[in-house]
C-alpha positions as CSV (number, residue, x, y, z in Angstrom):
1,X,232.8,54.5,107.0
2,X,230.7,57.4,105.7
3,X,229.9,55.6,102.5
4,X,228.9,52.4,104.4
5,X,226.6,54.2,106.6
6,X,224.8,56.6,103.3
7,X,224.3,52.8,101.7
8,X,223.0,51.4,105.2
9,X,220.7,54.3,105.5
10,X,219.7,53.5,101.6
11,X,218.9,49.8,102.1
12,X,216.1,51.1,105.2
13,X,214.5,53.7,103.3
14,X,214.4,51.4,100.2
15,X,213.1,48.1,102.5
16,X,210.9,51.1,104.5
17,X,209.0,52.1,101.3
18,X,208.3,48.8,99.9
19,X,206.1,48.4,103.1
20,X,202.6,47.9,102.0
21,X,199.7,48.1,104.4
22,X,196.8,45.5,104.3
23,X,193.5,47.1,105.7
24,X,190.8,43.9,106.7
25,X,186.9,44.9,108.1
26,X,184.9,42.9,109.8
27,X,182.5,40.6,107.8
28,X,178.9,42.1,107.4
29,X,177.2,39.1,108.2
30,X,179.3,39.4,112.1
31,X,178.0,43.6,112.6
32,X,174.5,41.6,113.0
33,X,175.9,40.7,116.5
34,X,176.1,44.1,117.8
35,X,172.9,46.0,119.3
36,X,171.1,48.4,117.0
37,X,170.4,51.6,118.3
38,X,166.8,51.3,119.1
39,X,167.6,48.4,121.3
40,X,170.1,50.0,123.7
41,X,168.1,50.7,126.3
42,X,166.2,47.5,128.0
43,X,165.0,45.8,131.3
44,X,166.0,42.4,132.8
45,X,163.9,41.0,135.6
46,X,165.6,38.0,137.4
47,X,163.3,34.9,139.4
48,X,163.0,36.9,142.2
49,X,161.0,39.4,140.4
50,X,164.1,42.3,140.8
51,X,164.3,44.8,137.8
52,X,167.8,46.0,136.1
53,X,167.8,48.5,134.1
54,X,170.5,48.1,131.4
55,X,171.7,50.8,128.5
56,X,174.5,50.0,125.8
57,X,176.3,52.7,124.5
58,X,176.1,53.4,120.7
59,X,178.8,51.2,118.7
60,X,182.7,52.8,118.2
61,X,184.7,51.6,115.7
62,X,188.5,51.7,115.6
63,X,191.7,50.8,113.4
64,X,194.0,48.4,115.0
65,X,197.5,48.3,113.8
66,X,200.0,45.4,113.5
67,X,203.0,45.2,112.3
68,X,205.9,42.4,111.5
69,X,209.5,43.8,112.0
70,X,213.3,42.1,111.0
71,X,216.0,44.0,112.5
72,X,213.4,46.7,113.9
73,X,213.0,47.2,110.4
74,X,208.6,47.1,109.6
75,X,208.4,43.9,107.0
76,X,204.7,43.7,107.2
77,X,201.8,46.3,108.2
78,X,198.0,45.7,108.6
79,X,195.4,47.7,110.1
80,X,192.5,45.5,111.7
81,X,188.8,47.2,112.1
82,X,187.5,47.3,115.4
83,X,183.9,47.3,116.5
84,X,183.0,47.6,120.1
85,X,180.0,48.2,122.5
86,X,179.8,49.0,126.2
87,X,177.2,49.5,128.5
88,X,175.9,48.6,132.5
89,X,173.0,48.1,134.6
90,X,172.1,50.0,137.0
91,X,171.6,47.4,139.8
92,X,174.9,47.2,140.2
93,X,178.2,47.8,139.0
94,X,179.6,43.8,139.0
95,X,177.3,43.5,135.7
96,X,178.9,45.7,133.2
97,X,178.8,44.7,129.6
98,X,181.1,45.0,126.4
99,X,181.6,43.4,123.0
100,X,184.4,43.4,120.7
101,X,184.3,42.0,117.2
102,X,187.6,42.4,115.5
103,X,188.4,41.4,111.5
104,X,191.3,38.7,111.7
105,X,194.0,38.5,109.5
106,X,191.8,36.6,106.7
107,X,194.8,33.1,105.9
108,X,194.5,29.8,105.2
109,X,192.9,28.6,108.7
110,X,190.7,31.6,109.6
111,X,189.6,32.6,106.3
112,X,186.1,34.6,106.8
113,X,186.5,34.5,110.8
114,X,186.6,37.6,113.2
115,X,187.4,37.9,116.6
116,X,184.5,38.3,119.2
117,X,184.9,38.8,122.7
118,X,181.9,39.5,125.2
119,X,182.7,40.8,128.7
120,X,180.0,40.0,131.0
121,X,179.7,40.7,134.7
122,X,183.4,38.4,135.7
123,X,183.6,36.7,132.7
124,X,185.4,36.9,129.2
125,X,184.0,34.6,126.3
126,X,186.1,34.8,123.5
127,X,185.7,33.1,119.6
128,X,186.3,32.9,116.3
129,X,182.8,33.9,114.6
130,X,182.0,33.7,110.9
131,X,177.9,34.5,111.2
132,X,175.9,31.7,112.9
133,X,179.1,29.5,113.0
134,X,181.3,29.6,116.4
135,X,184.7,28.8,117.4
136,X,185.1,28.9,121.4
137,X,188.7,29.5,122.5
138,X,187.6,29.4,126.0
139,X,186.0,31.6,128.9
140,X,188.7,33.5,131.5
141,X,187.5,34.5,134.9
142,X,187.9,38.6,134.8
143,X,190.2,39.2,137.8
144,X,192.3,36.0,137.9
145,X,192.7,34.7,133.9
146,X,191.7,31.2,135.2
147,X,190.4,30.0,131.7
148,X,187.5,27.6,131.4
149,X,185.6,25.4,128.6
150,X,182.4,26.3,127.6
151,X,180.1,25.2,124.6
152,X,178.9,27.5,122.1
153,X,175.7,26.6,119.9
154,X,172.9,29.2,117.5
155,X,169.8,28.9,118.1
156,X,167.2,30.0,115.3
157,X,165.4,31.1,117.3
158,X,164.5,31.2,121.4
159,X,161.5,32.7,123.4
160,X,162.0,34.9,126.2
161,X,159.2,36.1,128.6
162,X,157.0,35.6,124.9
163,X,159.1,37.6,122.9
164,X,160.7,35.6,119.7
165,X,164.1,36.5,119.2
166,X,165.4,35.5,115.8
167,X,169.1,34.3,115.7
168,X,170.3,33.2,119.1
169,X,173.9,32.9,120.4
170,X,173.7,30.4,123.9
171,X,176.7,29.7,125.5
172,X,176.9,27.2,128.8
173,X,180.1,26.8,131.1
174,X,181.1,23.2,130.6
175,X,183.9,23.4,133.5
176,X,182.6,22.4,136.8
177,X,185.4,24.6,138.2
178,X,183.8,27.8,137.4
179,X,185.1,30.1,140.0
180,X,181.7,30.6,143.1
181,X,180.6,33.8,142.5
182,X,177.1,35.6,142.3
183,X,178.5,37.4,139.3
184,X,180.0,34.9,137.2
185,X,177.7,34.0,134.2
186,X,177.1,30.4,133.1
187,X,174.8,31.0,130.7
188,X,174.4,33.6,128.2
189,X,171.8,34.1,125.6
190,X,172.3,36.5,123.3
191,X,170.1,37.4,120.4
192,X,171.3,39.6,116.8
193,X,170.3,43.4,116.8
194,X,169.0,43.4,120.5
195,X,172.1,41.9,122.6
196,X,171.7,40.4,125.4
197,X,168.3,38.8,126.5
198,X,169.1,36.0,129.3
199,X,172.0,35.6,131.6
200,X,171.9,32.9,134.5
201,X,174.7,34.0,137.2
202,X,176.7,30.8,139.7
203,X,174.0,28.3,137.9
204,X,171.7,30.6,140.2
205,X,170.4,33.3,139.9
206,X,168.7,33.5,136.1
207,X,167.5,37.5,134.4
208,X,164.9,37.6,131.6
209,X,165.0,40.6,129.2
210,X,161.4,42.8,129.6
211,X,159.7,42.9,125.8
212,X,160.0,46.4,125.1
C-alpha cells in the first residue's frame, strides 16, 4: 500500500511540474480605449443646461489566473492581463463609470480579440474588441442581469459641443425592452484617449462632454 501511494504521489508531482503557464496582454492597439491621464478630469452638461463633474481614476493593471484541472490535478495554467479604470460624477452616485479590457485566450475563433466591458450608470456593455472592430455579446441591466441587444459601430470621427474627437465607439440599445429608468444609458459615445464624451439616459435625458 505504501509503495502504491510513493508512486501515486510520483505521478502528481511529475504531471504537477510539466504544468506550463501561458501569460497573454492585451493588444496595444485596444490600451487606446482607456483615458489617458491628462483627460481624467472633465465636464458633461446635459439639455437642460446641468453640469457633472466627472474624474476617472488612473488605469490599474492586474494578472488574472486560469487554470484547467483533471482529477483536481492543474492540466493547464494561464495568466490573463487586466486593465481597468473607474471613476464617478459628482451629480450623483447612479452614474459611476468603469472599464475593463481583458487579453483573451488568443485560439482559433478569438485570435487578436480582448474582452471589454464598460459599466455605465445601470448598465453593462460587454464585447469582444480587436481595435476599431466590435463584437457585441449583449448589454445586462446592473441590478437584475436582464440582458439586452444593442449595436455597436466606430465612428472616425464625431463632434461634440465643436470638439473633434478622433476614433469614436457609439453604441445604441436596439431592445425596446430596455428596463425605464432615468439612469439606464441608450446611447454611449465614447471617444480613444478621452473616454467618455456623450451619454443619452431612458432615450431622454442626453450629456455633452465640456471641451477642456
Amino acid at each position: 500500500m505504501k509503495t502504491k501511494h510513493l508512486i501515486l504521489m510520483a505521478l502528481v508531482v511529475a504531471m504537477t511540474s510539466c504544468v506550463k503557464t501561458k501569460n497573454y496582454y492585451v493588444n496595444d492597439n485596444n490600451r487606446v480605449w482607456l483615458a489617458d491621464s491628462t483627460n481624467c478630469n472633465f465636464t458633461m452638461q446635459d439639455n437642460n443646461g446641468i453640469s457633472y463633474s466627472f474624474r476617472i481614476e488612473p488605469e490599474r493593471q492586474n494578472m488574472l489566473e486560469n487554470s484547467t484541472s483533471i482529477l483536481c490535478i492543474t492540466t493547464e495554467k494561464s495568466m490573463h492581463e487586466e486593465l481597468y479604470q473607474s471613476g464617478f460624477a459628482s451629480y450623483t452616485a447612479s452614474l459611476r463609470f468603469s472599464l475593463e479590457i481583458e487579453a483573451y485566450k488568443h485560439d482559433d475563433e478569438h485570435e487578436g480579440t480582448d474582452l471589454f466591458m464598460m459599466y455605465l450608470g445601470e448598465a453593462t456593455y460587454r464585447m469582444r474588441i480587436d481595435g476599431d472592430h466590435f463584437y457585441p455579446q449583449g448589454c445586462y441591466e446592473t441590478n437584475n442581469g436582464a440582458e439586452m441587444e444593442y449595436s455597436a459601430e466606430y465612428l472616425d470621427s464625431y463632434i461634440v459641443r465643436e470638439k473633434s474627437y478622433q476614433g469614436v465607439m457609439h453604441l445604441k440599445v436596439v431592445d425596446v425592452a430596455y428596463p425605464q429608468s432615468r439612469f439606464f444609458p441608450t446611447e454611449v459615445y465614447y471617444a480613444k484617449h478621452y473616454g467618455l464624451i456623450q451619454v443619452t439616459l431612458d432615450d431622454e435625458l442626453t450629456l455633452y462632454r465640456l471641451p477642456d
